[in-house]
PLY file of the C-alpha trace (Angstrom):
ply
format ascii 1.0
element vertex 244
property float x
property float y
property float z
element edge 243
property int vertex1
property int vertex2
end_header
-15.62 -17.62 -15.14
-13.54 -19.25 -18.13
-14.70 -17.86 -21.47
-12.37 -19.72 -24.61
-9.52 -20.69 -21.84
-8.37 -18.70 -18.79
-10.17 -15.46 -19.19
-10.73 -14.29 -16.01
-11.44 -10.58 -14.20
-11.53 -10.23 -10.62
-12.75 -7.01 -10.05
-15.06 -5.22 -6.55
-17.76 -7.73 -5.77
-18.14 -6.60 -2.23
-18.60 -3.34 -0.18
-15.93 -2.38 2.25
-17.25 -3.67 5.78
-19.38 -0.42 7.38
-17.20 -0.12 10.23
-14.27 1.25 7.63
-16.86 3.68 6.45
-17.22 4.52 9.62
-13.97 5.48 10.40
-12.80 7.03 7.36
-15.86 9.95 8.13
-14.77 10.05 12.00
-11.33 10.85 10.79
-12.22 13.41 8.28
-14.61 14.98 10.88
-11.46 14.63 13.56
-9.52 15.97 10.54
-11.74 19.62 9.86
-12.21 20.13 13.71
-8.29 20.21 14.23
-7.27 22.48 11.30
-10.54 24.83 12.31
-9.20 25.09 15.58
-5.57 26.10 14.70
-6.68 28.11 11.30
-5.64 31.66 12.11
-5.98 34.84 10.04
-4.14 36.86 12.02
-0.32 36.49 12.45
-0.29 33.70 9.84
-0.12 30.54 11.83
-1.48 27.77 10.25
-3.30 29.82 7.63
-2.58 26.65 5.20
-3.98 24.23 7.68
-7.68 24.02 5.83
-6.59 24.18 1.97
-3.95 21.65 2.66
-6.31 19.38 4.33
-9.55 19.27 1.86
-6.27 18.64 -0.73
-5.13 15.37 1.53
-8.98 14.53 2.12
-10.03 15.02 -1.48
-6.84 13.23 -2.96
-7.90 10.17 -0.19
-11.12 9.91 -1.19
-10.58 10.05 -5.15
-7.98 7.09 -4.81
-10.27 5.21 -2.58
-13.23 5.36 -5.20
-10.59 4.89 -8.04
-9.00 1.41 -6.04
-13.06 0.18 -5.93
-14.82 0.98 -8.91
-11.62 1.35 -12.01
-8.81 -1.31 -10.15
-9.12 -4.73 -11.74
-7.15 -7.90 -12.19
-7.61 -9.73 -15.65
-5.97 -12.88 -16.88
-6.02 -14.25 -20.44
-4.14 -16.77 -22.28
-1.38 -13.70 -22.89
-0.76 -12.96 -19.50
-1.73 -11.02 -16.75
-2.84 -7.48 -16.35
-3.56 -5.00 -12.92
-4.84 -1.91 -13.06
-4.79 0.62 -10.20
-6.01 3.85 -9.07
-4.18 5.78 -11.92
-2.32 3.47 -14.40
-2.25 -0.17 -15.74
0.41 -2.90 -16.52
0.40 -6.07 -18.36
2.82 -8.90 -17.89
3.18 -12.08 -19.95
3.19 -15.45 -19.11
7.02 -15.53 -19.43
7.65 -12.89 -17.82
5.89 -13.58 -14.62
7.88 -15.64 -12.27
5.03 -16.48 -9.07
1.96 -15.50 -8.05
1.72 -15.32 -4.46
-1.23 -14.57 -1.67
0.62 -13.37 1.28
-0.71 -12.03 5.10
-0.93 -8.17 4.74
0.68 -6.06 6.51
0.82 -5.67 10.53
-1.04 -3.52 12.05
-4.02 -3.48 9.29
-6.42 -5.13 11.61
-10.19 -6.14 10.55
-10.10 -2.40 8.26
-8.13 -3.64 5.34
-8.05 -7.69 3.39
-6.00 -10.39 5.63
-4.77 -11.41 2.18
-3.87 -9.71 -0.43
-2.22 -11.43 -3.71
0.83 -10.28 -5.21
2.78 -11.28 -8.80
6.40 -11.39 -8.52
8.58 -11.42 -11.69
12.21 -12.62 -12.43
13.94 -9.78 -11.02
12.27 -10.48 -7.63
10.01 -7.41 -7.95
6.65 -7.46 -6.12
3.66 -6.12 -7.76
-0.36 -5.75 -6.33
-2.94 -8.04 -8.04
-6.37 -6.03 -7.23
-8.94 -7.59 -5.33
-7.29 -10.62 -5.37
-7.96 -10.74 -1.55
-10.12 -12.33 0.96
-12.41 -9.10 0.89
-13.67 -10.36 -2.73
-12.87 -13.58 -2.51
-14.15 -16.15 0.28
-10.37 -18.77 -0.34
-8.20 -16.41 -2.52
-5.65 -19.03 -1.64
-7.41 -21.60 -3.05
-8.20 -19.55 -5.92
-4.90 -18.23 -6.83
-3.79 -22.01 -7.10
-6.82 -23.23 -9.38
-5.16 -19.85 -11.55
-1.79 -21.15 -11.91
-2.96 -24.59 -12.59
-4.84 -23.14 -15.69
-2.35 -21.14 -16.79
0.53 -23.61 -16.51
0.25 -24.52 -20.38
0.96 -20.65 -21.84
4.16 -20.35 -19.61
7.34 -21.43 -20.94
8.48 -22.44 -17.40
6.96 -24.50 -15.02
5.70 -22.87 -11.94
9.39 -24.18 -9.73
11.12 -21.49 -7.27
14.96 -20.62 -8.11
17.34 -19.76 -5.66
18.57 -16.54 -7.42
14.95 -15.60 -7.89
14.27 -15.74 -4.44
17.26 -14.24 -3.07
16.20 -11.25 -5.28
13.25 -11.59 -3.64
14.21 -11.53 -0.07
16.56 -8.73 -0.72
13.65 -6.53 -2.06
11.49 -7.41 1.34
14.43 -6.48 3.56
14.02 -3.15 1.48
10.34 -2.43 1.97
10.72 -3.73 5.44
13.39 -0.90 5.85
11.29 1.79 4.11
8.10 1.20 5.84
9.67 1.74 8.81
11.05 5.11 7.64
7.66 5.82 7.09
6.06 4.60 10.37
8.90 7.00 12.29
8.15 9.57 9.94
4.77 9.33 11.07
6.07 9.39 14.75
8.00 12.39 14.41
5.19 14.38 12.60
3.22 13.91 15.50
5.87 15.08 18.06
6.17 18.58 16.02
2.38 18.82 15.42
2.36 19.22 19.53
5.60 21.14 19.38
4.36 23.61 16.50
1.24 24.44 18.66
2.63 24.56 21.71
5.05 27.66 20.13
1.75 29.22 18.79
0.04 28.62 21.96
3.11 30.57 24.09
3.15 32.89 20.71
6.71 32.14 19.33
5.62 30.28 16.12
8.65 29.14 14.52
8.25 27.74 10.60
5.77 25.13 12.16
5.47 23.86 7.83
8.70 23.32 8.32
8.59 21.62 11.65
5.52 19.52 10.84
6.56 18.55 7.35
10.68 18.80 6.93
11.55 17.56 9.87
9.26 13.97 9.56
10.17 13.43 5.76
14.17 13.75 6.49
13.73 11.54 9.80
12.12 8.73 7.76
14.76 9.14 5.00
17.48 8.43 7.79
15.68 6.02 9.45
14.82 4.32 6.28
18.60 3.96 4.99
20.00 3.10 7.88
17.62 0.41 8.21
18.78 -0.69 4.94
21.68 -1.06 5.68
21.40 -2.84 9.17
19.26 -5.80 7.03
21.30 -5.77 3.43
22.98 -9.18 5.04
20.23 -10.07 7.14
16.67 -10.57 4.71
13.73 -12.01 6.19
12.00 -14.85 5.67
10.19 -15.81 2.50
6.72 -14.40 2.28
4.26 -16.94 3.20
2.13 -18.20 0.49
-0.59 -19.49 1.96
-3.66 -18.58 4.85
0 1
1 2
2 3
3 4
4 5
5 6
6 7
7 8
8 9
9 10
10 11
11 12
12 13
13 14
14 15
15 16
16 17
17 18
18 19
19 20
20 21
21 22
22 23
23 24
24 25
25 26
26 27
27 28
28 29
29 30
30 31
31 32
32 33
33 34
34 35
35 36
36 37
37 38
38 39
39 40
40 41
41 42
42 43
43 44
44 45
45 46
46 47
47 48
48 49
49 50
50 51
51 52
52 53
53 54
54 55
55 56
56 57
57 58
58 59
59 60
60 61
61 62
62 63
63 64
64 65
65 66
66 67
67 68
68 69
69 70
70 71
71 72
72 73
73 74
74 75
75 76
76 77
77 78
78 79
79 80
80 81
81 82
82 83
83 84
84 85
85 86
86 87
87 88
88 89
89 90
90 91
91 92
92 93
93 94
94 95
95 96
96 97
97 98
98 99
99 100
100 101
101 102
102 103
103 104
104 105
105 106
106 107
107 108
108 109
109 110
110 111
111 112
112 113
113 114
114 115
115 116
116 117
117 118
118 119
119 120
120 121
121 122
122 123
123 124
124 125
125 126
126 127
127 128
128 129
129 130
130 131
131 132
132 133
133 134
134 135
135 136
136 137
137 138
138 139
139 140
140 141
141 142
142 143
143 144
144 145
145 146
146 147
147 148
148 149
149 150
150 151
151 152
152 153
153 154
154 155
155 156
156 157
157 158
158 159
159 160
160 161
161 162
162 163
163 164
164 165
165 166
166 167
167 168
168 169
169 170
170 171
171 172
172 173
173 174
174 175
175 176
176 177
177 178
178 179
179 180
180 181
181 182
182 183
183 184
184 185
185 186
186 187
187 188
188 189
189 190
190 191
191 192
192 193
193 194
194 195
195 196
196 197
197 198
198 199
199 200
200 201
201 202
202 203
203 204
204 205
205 206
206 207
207 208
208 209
209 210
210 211
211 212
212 213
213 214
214 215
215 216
216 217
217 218
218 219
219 220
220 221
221 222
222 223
223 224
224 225
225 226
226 227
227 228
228 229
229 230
230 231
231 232
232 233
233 234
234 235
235 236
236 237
237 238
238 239
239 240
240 241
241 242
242 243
């Protein structure tokens, strides 16, 4: 609602569907019967397995009841604030170049918002607006253009794209296209030394499997992730889309 002018704060209004409920307690259950199976007291092995896990699963679970109940978006007359899991930031109007609801990314499926909304400021950086999505909102599209129409009179620029904007902007998505598929072949690789770390304690040669299982994925995404870089420095995607 508008209280005195564009005072606004989208913050949880909905439950996460059941079915993500669901799967986060299948995967911690998947999760405990794995590192029970390869904990072993003996000759070391994967001793760390269980302490390392509750970490991961209690670290998951605090940022997932931190992103529902503390995240918020707020907009005043001054500009724009988001505050996440941990920390908050405010932006004003003139520094705040587009805001922008965009498709999320591939591969999130029905478990995660369609939509998500993002702010982008003059030096093409891209920043989450929380639950600024189609989760808590039935059009955030819609919505998000009813925002910048009220907020048009506090900016000193008019809400018009500029071609040295966007090419700062398309530069950056090449990036975080490049880096999250570091990450996805990280993810790849950890799984190929997860099977080849237990099948050397399985035929007893166990060989650093930390080192296997967690050195081997971080430095394969780091390559991966540069050279991809560097493959799409002259060759950006498209512009985000902007719209459902």
């Amino acid at each position: 609602m508008d209280v005195g002018g564009v005072t606004r704060e989208y913050r949880r209004r909905r439950r996460p569907p059941g079915a993500h409920l669901l799967l986060l307690g299948a995967l911690l259950m998947n999760g405990l019967l794995q590192t029970g199976r390869l904990h072993d007291d003996g000759d070391g092995g994967f001793w760390w397995g269980p302490p390392v896990f509750a970490l991961l699963m209690v670290s998951a679970l605090a940022r997932i009841l931190l992103e529902q109940y503390r995240a918020y978006t707020r907009v005043t007359t001054a500009g724009i604030t988001a505050r996440g899991p941990l920390r908050s930031r405010t932006w004003a109007w003139h520094e705040v170049y587009d805001i922008r609801v965009e498709r999320a990314p591939r591969g999130s499926g029905r478990m995660a918002p369609q939509w998500l909304t993002y702010l982008y400021d003059f030096q093409g950086r891209r920043f989450l607006l929380p639950h600024l999505n189609d989760w808590q909102l039935d059009d955030p599209y819609t919505e998000v253009s009813d925002l910048s129409l009220a907020t048009a009179p506090y900016r000193s620029l008019a809400w018009e794209p500029r071609p040295d904007v966007e090419e700062r902007i398309l530069v950056r998505a090449a990036q975080r296209k490049a880096w999250t598929w570091g990450a996805h072949g990280a993810l790849a690789m950890m799984a190929v030394m997860f099977v080849v770390s237990v099948g050397l304690i399985v035929t007893g040669r166990p060989d650093h499997p930390l080192l296997l299982i967690g050195g081997v994925p971080v430095a394969s995404g780091v390559v991966l992730g540069a050279v991809l870089q560097w493959y799409w420095a002259s060759r950006p995607p498209h512009s985000p889309a902007r719209q459902p």
